[in-house]
C-alpha positions in Angstrom: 1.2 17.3 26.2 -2.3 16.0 24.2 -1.1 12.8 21.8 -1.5 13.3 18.1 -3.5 10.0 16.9 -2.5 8.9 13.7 -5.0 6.0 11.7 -3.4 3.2 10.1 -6.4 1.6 8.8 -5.1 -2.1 8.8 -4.0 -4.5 11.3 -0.7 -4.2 12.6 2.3 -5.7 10.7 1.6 -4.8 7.3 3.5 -1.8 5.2 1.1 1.2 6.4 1.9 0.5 10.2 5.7 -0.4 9.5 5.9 3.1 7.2 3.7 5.0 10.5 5.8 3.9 13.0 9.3 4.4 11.5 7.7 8.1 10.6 5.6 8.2 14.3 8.9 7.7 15.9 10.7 10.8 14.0 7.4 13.3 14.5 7.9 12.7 18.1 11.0 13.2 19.1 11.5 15.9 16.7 8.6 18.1 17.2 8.0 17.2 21.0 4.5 15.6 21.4 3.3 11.7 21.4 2.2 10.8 17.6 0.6 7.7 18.4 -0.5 5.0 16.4 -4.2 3.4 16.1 -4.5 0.4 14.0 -8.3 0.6 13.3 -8.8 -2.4 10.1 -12.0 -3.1 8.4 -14.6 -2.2 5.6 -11.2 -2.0 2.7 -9.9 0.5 4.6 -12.9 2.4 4.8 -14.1 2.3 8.5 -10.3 4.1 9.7 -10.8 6.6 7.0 -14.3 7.4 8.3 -13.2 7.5 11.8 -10.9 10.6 10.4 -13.4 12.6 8.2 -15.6 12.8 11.3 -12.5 14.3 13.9 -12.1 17.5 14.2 -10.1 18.9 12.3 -7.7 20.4 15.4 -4.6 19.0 14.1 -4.5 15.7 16.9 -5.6 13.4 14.4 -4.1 12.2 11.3 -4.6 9.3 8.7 -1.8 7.2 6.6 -2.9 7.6 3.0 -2.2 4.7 0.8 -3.1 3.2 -2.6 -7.2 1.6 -1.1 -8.0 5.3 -0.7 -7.5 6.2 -4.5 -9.3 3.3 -5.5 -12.1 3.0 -3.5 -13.2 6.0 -4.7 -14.1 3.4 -7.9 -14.4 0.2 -6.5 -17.5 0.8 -3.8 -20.5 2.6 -4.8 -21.8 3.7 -2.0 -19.3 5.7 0.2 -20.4 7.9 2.7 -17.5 10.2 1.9 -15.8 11.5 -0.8 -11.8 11.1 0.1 -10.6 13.9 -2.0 -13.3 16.8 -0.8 -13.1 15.3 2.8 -9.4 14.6 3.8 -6.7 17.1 3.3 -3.2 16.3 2.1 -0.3 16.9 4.3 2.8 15.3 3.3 3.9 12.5 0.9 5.8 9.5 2.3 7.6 6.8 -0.2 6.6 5.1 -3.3 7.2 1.3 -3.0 6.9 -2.1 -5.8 4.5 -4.5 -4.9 6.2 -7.7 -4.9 4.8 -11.2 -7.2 5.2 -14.0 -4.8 4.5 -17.5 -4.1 4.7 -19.8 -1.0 7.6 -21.7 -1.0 6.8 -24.9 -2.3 5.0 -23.3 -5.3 6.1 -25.3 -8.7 6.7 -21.8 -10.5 10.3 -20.1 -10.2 9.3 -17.6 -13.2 7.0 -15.1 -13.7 6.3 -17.4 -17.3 6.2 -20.7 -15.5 3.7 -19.4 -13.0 1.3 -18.0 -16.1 1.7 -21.4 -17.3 1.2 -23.2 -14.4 -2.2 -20.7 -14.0 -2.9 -21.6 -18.2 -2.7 -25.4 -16.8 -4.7 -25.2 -13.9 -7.7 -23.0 -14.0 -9.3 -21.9 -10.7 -6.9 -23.9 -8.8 -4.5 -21.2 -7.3 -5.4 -18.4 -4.9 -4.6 -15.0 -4.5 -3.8 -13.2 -1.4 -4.5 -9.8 -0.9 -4.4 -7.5 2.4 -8.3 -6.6 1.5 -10.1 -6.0 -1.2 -9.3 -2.9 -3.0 -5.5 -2.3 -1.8 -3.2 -2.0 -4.0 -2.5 -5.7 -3.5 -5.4 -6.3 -5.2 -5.3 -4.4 -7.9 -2.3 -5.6 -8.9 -3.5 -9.0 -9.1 -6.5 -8.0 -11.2 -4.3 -6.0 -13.3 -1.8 -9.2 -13.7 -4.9 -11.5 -14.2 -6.1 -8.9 -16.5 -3.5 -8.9 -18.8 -2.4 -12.4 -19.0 -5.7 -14.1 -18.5 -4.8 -16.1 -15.4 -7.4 -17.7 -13.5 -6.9 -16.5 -10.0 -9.2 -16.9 -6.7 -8.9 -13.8 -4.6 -9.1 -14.1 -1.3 -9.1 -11.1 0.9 -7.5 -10.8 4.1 -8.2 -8.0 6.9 -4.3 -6.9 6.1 -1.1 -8.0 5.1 0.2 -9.8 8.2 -2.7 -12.7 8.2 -2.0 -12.9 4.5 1.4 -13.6 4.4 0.8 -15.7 7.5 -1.4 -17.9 4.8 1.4 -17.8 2.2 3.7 -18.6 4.2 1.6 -22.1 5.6 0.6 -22.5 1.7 -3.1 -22.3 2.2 -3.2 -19.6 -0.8 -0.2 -19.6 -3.0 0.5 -16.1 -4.6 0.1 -12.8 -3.3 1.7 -9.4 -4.7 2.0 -7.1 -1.6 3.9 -3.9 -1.0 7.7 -4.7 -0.4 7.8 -3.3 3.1 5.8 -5.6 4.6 7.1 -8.9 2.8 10.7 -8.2 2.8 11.7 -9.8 6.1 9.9 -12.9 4.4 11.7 -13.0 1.6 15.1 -12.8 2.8 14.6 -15.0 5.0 13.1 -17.9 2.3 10.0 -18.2 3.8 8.5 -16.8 0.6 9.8 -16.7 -3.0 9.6 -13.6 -4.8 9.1 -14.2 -8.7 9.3 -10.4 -10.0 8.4 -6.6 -9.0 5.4 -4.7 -10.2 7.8 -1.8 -10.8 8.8 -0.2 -14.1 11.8 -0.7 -12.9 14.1 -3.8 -11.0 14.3 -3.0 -7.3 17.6 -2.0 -6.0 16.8 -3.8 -2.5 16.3 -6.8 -4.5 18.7 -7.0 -7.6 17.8 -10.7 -8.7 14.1 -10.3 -9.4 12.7 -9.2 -12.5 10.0 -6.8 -13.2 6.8 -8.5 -14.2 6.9 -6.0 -17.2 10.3 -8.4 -18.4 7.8 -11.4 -19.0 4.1 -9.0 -19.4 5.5 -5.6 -21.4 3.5 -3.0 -20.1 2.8 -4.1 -16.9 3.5 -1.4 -14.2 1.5 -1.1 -10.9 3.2 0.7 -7.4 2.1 1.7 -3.9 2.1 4.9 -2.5 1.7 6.5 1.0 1.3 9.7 2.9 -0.5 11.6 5.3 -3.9 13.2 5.7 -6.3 15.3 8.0 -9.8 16.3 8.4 -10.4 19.1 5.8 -11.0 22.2 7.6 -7.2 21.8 10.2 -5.7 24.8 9.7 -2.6 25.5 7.3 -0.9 26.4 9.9 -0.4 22.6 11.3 -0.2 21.1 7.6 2.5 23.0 7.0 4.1 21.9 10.4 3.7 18.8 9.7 4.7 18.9 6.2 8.0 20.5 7.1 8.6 18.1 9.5 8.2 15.0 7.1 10.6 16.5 4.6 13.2 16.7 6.9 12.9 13.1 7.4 12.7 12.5 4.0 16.2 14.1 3.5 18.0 12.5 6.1 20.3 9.8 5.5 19.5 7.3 8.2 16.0 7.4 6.8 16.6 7.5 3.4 18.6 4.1 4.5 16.0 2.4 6.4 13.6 3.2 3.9 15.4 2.0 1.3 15.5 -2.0 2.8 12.0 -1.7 2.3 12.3 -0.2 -0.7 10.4 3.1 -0.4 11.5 5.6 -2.5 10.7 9.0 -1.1 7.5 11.7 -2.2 9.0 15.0 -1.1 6.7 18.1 -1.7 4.0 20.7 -0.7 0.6 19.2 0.7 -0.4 20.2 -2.8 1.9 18.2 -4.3 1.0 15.2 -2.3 -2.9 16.3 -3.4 -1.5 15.9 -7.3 -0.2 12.5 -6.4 -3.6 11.2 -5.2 -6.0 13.1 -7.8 -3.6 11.1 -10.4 -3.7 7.7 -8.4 -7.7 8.0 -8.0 -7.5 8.3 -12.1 -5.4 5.6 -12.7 -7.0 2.9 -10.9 -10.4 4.2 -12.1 -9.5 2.7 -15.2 -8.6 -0.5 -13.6 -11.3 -0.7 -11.6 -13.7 -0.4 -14.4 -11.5 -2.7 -16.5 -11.2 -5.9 -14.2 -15.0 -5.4 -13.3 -14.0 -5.5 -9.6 -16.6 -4.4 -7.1 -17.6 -4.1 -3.9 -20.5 -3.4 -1.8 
């Protein structure tokens, strides 16, 4: 039987290819057929998302939707596709924090000693992020944004070689999806200061939100699946159906919950609400932080 390709388009290691592969795993052995998974990184996301605008729309190829594909829409001027006429919502996965955190021999403990710290030495610390225009990245501008931090960004081609330069101390603060950095945390290697949640994270009961120390301060990832517009209802729904079986199921619900994904049941409609309202959002952001990118 003909393998459905799924896009993750980052590196391996990072919360998009963890989130496909618990899900790949489920859409194969429950509807019968090979989902495979094709880490294709580069261009901010961009050159994976491409790849899928230009399959056909047969149903064999898929894309994991996540936060870069609301904001690019802002953040580069010159796309040579428009993500909400060209790809066609499926299914809603989770909702996850971003997580505010430091290599481990960072001076900061707080969320407040780390503004001051930033107040005391301007230019001097660097910020991580798993490319520019992820949600990683916003998150940072909307933290530097609000408390008038200093940061350097420096992009990485995903979150694996990020944290990889967290953890050795070569950049010192990062605040990237939960999935992908909790392993890291438990296990010391990084030190989370707070969540980017409204919210504390169950998965994580000692950490403050960022909003405790920065009131109003709110910023979350979010992830799904798309298509080629023009695949017939027919397989959305199929798919669609599929995913919110798994999203009801307790040993799922369970594993997603250590990362701290909070599910996005729904209609492919509803998961088109929840990227038409992302794309907003971070427009504002975008514009705000005077990020850009060629």
């Amino acid at each position: 039987m003909r393998a459905v390709k799924w896009v993750v388009p980052y590196p391996p290691g990072g919360t998009t290819d963890v989130l496909a592969r618990i899900m790949s795993q489920w859409l194969s052995d429950k509807m019968g057929q090979p989902f495979l998974i094709e880490n294709k990184a580069g261009g901010g996301n961009n050159i994976g998302v491409e790849s899928v605008v230009h399959a056909a729309p047969d149903g064999y190829t898929m894309l994991l939707v996540n936060p870069a594909n609301g904001i690019n829409t802002t953040l580069y001027k010159n796309l040579p596709f428009d993500f909400i006429r060209d790809i066609a919502p499926v299914a809603g996965l989770v909702r996850t924090p971003n997580v505010m955190e430091v290599t481990s021999s960072f001076p900061a403990k707080t969320v407040a000693e780390f503004i001051a710290y930033c107040k005391a030495n301007p230019g001097k610390i660097n910020m991580a992020s798993s490319g520019s225009g992820t949600s990683v990245h916003l998150s940072g501008e909307l933290f530097k944004a609000m408390t008038g931090c200093d940061l350097l960004h420096v992009p990485f081609k995903g979150a694996g070689p990020a944290l990889a330069e967290l953890i050795a101390g070569t950049v010192h603060v990062i605040f990237d999806n939960l999935p992908s950095s909790a392993g890291h945390i438990k296990g010391g290697r990084i030190r989370a200061l707070a969540v980017t949640s409204a919210e504390r994270e169950p998965s994580l009961p000692g950490v403050p939100t960022v909003a405790e120390t920065v009131p109003g301060y709110e910023a979350t990832a979010w992830f799904g699946i798309g298509v080629p517009r023009g695949t017939p209802a027919e397989i959305i729904e199929k798919v669609n159906a599929e995913v919110n079986r798994a999203l009801s199921d307790p040993k799922m619900l369970a594993r997603l919950a250590e990362l701290g994904g909070k599910p996005i049941k729904g209609t492919p409609q509803d998961f088109g609400k929840v990227i038409a309202a992302e794309t907003a959002k971070w427009a504002t952001v975008v514009v705000a932080s005077g990020a850009k990118v060629e």
